[in-house]
C-alpha positions in Angstrom: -78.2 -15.6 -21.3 -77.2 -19.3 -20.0 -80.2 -20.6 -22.0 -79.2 -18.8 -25.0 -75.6 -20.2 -24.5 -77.3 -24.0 -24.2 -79.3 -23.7 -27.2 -76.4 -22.3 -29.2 -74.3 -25.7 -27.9 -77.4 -28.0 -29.1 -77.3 -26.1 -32.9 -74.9 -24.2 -34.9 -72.6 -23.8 -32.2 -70.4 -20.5 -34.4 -72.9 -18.8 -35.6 -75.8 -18.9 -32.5 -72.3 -18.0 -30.4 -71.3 -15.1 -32.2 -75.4 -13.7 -32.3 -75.0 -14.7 -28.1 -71.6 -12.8 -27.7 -72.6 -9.8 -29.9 -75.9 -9.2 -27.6 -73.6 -10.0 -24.8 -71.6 -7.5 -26.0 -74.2 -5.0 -26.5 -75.7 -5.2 -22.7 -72.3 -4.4 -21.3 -71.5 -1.6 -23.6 -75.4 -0.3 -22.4 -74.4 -1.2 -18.8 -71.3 0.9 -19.1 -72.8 3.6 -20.1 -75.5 3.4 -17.5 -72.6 3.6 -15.3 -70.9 6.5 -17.0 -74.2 8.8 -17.3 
């Protein structure tokens, strides 16, 4: 995630952050869930 985050600084920063926060996103809508089920 960090790396991601460091490569996304070096390049586009908007557009590699917004692919970086929508996986980010993702994994805690798949932890939730975990935690619901």
């Amino acid at each position: 995630m960090r790396r991601v985050v460091a490569v996304g600084m070096k390049q586009n920063i908007g557009m590699d952050y917004l692919v970086w926060f929508t996986q980010g996103m993702r994994l805690e809508n798949l932890l939730w869930t975990y935690r619901i089920a």
